[in-house]
C-alpha positions as CSV (number, residue, x, y, z in Angstrom):
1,X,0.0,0.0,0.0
2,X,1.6,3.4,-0.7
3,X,2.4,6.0,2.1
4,X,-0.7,8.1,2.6
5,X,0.6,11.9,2.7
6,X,-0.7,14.3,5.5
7,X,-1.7,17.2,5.0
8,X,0.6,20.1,6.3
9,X,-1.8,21.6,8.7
10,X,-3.2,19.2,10.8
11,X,-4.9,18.7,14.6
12,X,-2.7,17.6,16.9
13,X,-2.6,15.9,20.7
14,X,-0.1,16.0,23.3
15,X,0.1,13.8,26.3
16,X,2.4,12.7,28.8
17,X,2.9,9.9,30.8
18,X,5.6,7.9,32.8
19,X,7.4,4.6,31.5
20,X,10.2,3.1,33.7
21,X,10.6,6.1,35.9
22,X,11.0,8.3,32.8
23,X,8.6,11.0,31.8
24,X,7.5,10.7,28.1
25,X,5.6,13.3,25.9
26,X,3.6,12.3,22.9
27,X,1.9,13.6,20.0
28,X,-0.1,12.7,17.6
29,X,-2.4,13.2,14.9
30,X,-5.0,11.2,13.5
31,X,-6.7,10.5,10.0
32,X,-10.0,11.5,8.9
33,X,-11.6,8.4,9.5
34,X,-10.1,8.0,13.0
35,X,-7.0,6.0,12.5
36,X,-3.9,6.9,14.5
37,X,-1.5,8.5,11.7
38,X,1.7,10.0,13.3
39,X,3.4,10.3,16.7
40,X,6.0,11.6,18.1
41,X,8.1,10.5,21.6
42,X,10.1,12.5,23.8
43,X,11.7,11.9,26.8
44,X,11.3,15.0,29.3
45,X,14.6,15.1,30.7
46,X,17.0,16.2,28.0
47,X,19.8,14.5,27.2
48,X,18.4,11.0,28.3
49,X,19.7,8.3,25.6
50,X,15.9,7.0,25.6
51,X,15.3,10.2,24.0
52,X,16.7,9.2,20.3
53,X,15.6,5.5,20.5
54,X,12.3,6.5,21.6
55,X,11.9,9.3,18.8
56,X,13.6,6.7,15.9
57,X,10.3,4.3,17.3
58,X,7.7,6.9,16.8
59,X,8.7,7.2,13.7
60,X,9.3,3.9,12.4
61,X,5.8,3.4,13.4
62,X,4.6,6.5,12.2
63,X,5.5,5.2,8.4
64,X,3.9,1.8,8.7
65,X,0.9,3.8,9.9
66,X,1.1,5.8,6.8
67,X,1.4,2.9,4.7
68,X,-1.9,0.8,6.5
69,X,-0.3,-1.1,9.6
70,X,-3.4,-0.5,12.5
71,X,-1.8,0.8,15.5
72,X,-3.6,-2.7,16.8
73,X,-1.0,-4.5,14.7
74,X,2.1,-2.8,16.0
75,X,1.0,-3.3,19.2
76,X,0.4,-6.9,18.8
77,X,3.7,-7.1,18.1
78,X,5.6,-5.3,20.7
79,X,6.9,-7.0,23.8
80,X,3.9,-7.3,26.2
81,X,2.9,-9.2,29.6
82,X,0.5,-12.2,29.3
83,X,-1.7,-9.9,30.7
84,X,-1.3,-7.0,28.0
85,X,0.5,-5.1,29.6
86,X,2.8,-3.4,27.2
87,X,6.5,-3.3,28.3
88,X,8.1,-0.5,26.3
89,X,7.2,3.2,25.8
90,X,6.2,2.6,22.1
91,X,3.6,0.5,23.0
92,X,2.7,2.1,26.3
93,X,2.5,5.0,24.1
94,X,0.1,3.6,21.6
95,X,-2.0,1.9,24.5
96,X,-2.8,5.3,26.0
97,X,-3.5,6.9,22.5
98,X,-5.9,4.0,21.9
99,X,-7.5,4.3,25.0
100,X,-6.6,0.4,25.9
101,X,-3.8,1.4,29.1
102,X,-2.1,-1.5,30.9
């Protein structure tokens, strides 16, 4: 499927939330009909080396969005508890946009 293009101006969400004693802030944007279709990760603290892995996996994501991937699918494949519980920030992340925290 090719990469949907955004358009330039767009609505926009911030949140923020803490991962592993480190304070992340997100935003994102969605598509007309809903679907999740970017993000961006930061950590809060500047300078933290989670800062530049977390921002490489927003936007690794944030191109399989743009070419179809459901956000359910990337999280499906992200390390997770038996219970759900998602063990990294990208998928914490996406289970707080989605509205499915564990």
């Amino acid at each position: 499927m090719p990469r949907v293009k955004l358009p330039n101006c767009r609505l926009a969400e911030t949140i923020e939330f803490v991962h592993d004693n480190l304070t992340y802030i997100v935003t994102y944007s969605r598509q007309l009909d809903g679907a999740l279709a970017e993000f961006f990760i930061d950590v809060a603290k500047p300078g933290d080396p989670m800062n530049l892995i977390a921002k490489d996996m927003a936007t690794l994501a944030s191109i399989a969005l743009q070419h179809g991937v459901p956000s359910s699918e990337i999280m499906a494949a992200l390390s997770q508890e038996l219970d759900g519980t998602m063990l990294g920030p990208l998928g914490a992340a996406l289970a707080l946009i989605e509205g499915t925290p564990k």
